[in-house]
N, C-alpha and C positions, 0 to 999 in steps of 0.2 A: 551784247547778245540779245537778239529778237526772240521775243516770245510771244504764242499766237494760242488761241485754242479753237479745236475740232472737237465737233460732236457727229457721232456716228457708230458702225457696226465696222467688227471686225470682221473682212473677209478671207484671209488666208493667214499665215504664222508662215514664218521658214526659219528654219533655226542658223545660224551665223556664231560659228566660232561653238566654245562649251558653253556660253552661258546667257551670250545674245540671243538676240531673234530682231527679224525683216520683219514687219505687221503691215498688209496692204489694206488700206481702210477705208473706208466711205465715211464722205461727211459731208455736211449740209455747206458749210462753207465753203470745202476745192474740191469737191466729186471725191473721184480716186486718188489718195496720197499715198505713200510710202515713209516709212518711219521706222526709226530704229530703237530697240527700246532694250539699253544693255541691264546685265544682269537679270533679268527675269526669271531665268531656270534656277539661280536660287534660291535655297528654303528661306532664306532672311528677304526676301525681294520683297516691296509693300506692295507692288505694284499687279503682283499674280493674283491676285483676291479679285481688283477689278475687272480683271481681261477675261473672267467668265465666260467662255461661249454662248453663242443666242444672247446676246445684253445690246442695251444703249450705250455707248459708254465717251465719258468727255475724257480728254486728252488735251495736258499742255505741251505744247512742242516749245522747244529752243530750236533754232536755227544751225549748223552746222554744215562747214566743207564738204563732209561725205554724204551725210543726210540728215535732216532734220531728225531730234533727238525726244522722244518722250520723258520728260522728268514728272511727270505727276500724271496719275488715273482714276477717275471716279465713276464707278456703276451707278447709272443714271436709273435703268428701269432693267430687270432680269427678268427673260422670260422662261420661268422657273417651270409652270405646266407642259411649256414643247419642251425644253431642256428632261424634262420625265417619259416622255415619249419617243422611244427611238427612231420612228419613222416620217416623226414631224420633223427632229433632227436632219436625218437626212433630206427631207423636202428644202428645210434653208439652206443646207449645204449647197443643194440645186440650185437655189434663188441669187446666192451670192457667185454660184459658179459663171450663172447667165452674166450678172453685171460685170464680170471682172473678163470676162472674154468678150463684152461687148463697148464699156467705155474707155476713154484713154486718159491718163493721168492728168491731175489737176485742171479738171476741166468741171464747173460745180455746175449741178442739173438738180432744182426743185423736186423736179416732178419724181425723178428717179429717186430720189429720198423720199418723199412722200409715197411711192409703192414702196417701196422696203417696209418704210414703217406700219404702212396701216397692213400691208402681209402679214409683219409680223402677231401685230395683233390679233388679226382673224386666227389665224393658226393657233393663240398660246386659248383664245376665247372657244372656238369650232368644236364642234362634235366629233366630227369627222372631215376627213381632207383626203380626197382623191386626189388623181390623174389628171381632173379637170381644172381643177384649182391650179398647178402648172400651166395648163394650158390658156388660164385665162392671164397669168401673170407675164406671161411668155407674149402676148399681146399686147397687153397695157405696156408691158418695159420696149416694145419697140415703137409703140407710141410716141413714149417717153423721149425717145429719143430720136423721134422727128419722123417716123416710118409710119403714120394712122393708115392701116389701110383702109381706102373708100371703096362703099360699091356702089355709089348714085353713077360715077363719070370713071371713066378709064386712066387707068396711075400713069399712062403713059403720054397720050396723045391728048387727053382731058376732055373728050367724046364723051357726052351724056351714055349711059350704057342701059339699054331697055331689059327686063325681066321677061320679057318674051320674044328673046334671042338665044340662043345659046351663050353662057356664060364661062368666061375664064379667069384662070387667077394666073399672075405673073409670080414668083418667088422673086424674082430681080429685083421687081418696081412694088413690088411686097402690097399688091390691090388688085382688083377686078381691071381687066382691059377688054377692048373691045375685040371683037373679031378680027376687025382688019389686023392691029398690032399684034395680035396671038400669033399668025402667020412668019414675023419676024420674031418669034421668042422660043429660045429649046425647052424655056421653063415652063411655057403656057399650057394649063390642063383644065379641061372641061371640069367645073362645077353644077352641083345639083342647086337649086333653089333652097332646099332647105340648111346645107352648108351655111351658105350666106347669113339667111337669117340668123342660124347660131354665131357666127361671127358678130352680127351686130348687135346680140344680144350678150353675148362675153364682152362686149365694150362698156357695158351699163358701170356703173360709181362702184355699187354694192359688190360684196361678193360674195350674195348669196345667189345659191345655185338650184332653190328648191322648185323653181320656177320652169329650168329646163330640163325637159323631162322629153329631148332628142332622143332619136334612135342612133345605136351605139355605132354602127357605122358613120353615121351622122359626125360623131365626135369626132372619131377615128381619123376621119377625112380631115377634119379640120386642125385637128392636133399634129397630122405629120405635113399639110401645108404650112402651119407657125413654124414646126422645125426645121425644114427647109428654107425658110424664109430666111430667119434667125443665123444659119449658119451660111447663105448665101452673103448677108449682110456681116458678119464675122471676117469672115474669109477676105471680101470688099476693104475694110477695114486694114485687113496686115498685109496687105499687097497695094496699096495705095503709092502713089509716087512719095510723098510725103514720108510715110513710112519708111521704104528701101531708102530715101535720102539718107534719111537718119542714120538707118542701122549702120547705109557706108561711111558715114561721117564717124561714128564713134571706133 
């Protein structure tokens, strides 16, 4: 029997049988895994203490026919200040909902671990955590995963793009394109100048936000351009030939 360990967050639980549970998890070593981890629903389980929600948590797996098995769990780091806060709570729920409907299974990405983690952080540290704080996460993760949107040169055709043209964003090709290619796009919509710079100012390391101090439509714009973005890129994802291969194969 193979034994392997993962370190990571738990992003979803689904209960199996009376005492099982499915645990879908991120980790720094295979991205997205899946893991079964029996007994846990009961009182004698050692293992319920570690799977604390909002935690770092290390996990040994054993290898198994049906699915790799967790026999041992250790709470690496608990983030006990947003675990006291219901609204930070639901913000992670947020965070882990984007990754799990945006990556695919054991496929490990740095960078996506490292935005989970240092979120995490900000959030258990932060005073406060709006609307923005999504928005700017919602960006860096499709960074993350290979989508930077540019606004020097056109996502599409890779034309330098002047700021005293009329500006567009593509949702498809998830960046500023140029005029001519906006003519070929149903997604293409006029941007203001100040959008932009907010975008490129939500790409900065930090994630402090005391800095930007856009007008609210400003954000507005930019915030339902990410979402759109985000689920054009989703969507892309579960209709892939690859994908439908699969699903008919199983």
């Amino acid at each position: 029997m193979r034994y392997r360990t993962l370190t990571g967050f738990v992003l979803k639980r689904a209960a199996l049988r009376e005492a099982d549970e499915v645990v879908t998890f991120w980790s720094w070593e295979e991205g997205k895994a899946r893991v079964l981890i029996r007994g846990v629903k009961k009182s004698t389980s050692r293992l319920k203490a570690a799977l604390t929600p909002v935690s770092l948590v290390c996990l040994q797996i054993a290898s198994s026919e049906f699915m790799p098995v967790v026999t041992s769990a250790r709470a690496v780091k608990i983030y006990s200040g947003t675990l006291a806060d219901l609204p930070r709570v639901a913000v992670v729920f947020s965070l882990f909902e984007m990754v799990l409907r945006s990556t695919a299974d054991n496929q490990a990405n740095v960078s996506v671990s490292i935005l989970l983690r240092t979120s995490l952080d900000y959030l258990e540290n932060s005073l406060a955590v709006d609307r923005e704080f999504l928005t700017a996460f919602r960006l860096r993760l499709l960074s993350a995963l290979g989508y930077q949107p540019v606004s020097s040169t056109c996502a599409q055709c890779g034309r330098k793009i002047s700021a005293k043209r009329p500006l567009f964003w593509s949702s498809i090709f998830v960046g500023m394109i140029c005029g001519a290619c906006s003519r070929f796009d149903a997604s293409a919509r006029t941007l203001d100048l100040p959008v932009v710079s907010y975008l490129d100012k939500l790409k900065s390391e930090s994630f402090s936000f005391s800095l930007l101090a856009e007008a609210e439509q400003t954000k507005s714009q930019a915030e339902q351009l990410l979402i759109e973005a985000f689920q054009n890129i989703c969507e892309r994802e579960l209709n892939s030939k690859n994908f439908l291969a699969a699903s008919l194969a199983s």
